[in-house]
C-alpha positions as CSV (number, residue, x, y, z in Angstrom):
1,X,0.0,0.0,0.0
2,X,0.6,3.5,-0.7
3,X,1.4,6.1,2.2
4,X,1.7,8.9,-0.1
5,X,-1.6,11.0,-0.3
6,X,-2.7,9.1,2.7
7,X,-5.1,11.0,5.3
8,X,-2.2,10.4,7.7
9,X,0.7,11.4,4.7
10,X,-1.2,14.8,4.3
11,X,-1.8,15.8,7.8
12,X,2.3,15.3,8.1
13,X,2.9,17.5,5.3
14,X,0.3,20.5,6.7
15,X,2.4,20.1,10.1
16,X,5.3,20.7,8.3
17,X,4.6,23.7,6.2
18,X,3.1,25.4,8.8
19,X,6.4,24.6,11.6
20,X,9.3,23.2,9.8
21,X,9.5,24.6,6.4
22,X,8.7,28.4,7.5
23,X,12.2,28.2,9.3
24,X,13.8,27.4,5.8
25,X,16.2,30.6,4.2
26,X,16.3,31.1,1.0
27,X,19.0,33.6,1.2
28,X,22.0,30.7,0.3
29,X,21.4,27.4,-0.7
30,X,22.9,24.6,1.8
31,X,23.8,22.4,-0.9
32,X,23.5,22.8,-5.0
33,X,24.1,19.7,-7.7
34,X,23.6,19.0,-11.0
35,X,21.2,15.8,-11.4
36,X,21.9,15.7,-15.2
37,X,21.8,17.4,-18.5
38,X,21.2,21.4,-18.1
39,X,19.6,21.0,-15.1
40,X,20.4,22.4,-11.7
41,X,19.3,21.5,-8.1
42,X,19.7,24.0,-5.5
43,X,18.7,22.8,-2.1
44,X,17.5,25.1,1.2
45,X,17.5,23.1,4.6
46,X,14.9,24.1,7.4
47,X,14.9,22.6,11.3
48,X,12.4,23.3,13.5
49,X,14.7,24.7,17.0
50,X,11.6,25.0,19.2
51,X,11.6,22.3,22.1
52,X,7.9,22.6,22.6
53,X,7.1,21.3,19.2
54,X,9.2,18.6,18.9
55,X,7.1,15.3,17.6
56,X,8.0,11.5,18.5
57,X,10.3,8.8,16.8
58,X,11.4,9.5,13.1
59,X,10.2,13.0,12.9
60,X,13.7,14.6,13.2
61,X,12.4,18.1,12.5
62,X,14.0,18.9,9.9
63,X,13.3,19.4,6.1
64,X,14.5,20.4,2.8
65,X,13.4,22.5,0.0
66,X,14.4,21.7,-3.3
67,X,14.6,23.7,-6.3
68,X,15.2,22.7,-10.1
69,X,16.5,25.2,-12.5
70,X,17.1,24.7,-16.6
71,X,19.1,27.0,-17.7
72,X,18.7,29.2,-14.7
73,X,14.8,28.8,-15.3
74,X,12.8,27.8,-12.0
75,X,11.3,24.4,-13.3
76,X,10.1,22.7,-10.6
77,X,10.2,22.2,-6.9
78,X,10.1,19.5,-3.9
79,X,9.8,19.3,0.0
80,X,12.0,16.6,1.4
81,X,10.5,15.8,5.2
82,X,12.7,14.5,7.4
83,X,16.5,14.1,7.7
84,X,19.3,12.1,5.2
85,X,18.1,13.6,2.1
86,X,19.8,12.2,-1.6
87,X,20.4,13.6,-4.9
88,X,17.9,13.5,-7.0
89,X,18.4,11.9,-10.4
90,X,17.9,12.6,-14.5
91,X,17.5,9.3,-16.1
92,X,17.7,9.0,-19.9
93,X,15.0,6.5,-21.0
94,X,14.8,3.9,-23.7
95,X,11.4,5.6,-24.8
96,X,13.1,9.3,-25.2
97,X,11.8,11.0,-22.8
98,X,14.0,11.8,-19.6
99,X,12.3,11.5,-15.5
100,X,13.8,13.3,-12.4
101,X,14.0,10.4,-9.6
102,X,13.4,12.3,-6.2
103,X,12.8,11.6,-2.7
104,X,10.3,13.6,-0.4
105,X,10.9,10.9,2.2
106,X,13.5,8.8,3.9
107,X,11.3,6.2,2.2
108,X,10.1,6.0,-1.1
109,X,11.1,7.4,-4.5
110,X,9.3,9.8,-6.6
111,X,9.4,10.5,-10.5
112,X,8.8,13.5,-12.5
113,X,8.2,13.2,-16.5
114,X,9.9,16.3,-17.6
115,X,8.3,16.6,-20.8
116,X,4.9,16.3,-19.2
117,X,5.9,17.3,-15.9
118,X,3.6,14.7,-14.4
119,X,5.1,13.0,-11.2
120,X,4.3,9.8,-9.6
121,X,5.0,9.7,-5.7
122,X,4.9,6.2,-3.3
123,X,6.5,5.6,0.2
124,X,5.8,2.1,1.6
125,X,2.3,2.0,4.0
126,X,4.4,-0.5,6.2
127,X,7.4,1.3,7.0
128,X,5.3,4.1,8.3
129,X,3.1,2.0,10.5
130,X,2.8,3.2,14.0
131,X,2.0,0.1,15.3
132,X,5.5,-1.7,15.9
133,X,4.2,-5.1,15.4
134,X,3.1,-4.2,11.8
135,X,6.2,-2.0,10.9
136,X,8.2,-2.9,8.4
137,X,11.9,-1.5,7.2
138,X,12.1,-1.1,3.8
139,X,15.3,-0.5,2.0
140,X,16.1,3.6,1.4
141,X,17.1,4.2,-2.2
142,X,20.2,6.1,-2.6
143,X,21.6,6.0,-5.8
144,X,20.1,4.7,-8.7
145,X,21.7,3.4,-12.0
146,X,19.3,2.8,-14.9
147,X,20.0,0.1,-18.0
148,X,18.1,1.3,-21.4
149,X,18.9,-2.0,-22.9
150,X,16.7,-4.2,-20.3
151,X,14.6,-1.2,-18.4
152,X,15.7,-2.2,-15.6
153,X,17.1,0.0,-12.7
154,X,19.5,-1.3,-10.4
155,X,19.1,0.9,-7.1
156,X,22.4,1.1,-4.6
157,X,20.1,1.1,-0.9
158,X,20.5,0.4,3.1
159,X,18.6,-0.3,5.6
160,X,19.4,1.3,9.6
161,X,22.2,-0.2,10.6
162,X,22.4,-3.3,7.6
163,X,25.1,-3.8,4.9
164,X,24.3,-1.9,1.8
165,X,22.8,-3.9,-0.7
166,X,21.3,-3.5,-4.8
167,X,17.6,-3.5,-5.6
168,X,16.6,-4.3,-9.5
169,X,13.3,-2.5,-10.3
170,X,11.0,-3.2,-13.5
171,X,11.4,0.4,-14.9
172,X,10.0,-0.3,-18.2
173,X,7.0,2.3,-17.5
174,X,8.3,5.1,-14.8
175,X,5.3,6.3,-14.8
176,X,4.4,3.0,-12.6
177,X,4.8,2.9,-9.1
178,X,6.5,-0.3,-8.3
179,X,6.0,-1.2,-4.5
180,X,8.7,-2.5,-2.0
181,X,7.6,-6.2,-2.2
182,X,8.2,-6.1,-5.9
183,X,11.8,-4.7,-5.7
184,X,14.0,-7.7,-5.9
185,X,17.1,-6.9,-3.3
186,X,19.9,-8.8,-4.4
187,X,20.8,-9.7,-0.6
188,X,17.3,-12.1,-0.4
189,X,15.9,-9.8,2.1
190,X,16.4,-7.8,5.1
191,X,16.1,-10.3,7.8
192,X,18.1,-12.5,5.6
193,X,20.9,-14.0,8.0
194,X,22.9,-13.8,5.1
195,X,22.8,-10.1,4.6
196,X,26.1,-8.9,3.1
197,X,27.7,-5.9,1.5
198,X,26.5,-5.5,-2.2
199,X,27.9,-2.7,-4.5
200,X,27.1,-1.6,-8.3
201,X,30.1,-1.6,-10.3
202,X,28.0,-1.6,-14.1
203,X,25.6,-2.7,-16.4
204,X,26.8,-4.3,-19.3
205,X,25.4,-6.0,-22.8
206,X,24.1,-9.0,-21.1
207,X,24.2,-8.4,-16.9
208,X,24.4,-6.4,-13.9
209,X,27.8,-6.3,-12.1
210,X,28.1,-6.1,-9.1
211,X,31.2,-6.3,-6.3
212,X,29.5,-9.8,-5.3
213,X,29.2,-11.1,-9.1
214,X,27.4,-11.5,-12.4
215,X,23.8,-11.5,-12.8
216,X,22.4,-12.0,-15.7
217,X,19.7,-9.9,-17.5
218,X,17.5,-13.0,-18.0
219,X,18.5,-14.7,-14.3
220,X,17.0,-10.8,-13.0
221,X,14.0,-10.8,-15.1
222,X,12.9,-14.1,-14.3
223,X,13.3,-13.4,-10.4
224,X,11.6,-10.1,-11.0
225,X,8.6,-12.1,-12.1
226,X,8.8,-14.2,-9.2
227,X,8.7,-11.1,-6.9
228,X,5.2,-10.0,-8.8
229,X,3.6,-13.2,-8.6
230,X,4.3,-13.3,-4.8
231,X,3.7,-10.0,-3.9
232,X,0.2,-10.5,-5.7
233,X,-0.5,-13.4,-4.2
């Protein structure tokens, strides 16, 4: 399930703008990045100082506002809630039309169609659950890598405190939200005792390389399928 846009999701997002993102200056950017082509990010952090306000576990009070610029042109623009932020991402698809990946959560990824400028937005119900018994962790995308050849988009992640791992996502239609139990993690799962480092090194003709070996583009697709059938089931 979908957090995003949730009765819960949006009453977050009103708490911030009116205590968190008030305190953010726009005077200076705290960070600035190019996510690809002619495209500029410039980033302007907010934390909410005030004792009295502070909320409970996960809300660290603190937020981002991010800004996209083409050719010095204000384009487009995204809160990030919370703490860790990433760079967001210009991927060049197979169909010829290029998506911003973005996060507006620890969790989650967003994509925005920059022809259209249409986004899509999803952050897992489960790892937002505040009853502990039905919280989940989910991996936290950092750094995604796409392949034009396959569609497929091998995602560098961690979980608190866990080895980093890979996640390959179907990414054939971006326009898709693909949920957590459909993102095949190349380390079997979190709670797999098994867990170990995983690193991208590069996609090439036929597979995806990573510091723990060769999968195959066929060996990935196949297990992709499996993941859909049992996350449907």
């Amino acid at each position: 399930m979908n957090y995003y846009g949730s009765t819960e999701h949006m009453t977050l997002l009103q708490e911030y703008d009116d205590r968190v993102f008030p305190q953010c200056d726009f005077s200076k950017p705290s960070d600035e990045y190019c996510p690809g082509d002619d495209f500029l990010v410039r980033c302007y952090s907010a934390v909410d100082e005030n004792e009295s306000t502070r909320t409970p576990y996960r809300d660290l009070n603190t937020g981002e506002v991010c800004r996209l610029y083409h050719s010095e042109e204000l384009v487009f623009e995204w809160k990030f809630i919370g703490a860790s932020p990433r760079e967001a991402t210009i991927l060049q698809h197979a169909n010829g039309k290029s998506y911003l990946l973005y996060y507006e959560n620890l969790y989650g990824y967003s994509v925005l169609d920059l022809t259209s400028m249409q986004s899509v937005h999803y952050i897992p119900q489960e790892s937002y659950e505040t009853d502990r018994e039905r919280f989940e962790e989910t991996v936290i995308w950092v750094v995604p890598h796409y392949d034009p050849e396959s569609n497929l988009l091998a995602v560098e992640g961690c979980v608190w405190g866990s080895p980093y791992t890979v996640l390959v996502v179907d990414f054939n239609d971006p326009m898709r939200i693909v949920e957590a139990g459909q993102w095949l993690d190349l380390n079997g799962s979190i709670d797999s005792e098994s867990c170990h480092e995983i690193n991208f090194i590069e996609w090439t003709t036929d597979a995806l390389v990573c510091d723990t070996g060769r999968y195959s583009k066929t060996e990935l697709f196949n297990l992709i399928e499996k993941q859909k059938r049992n996350a449907e089931a």
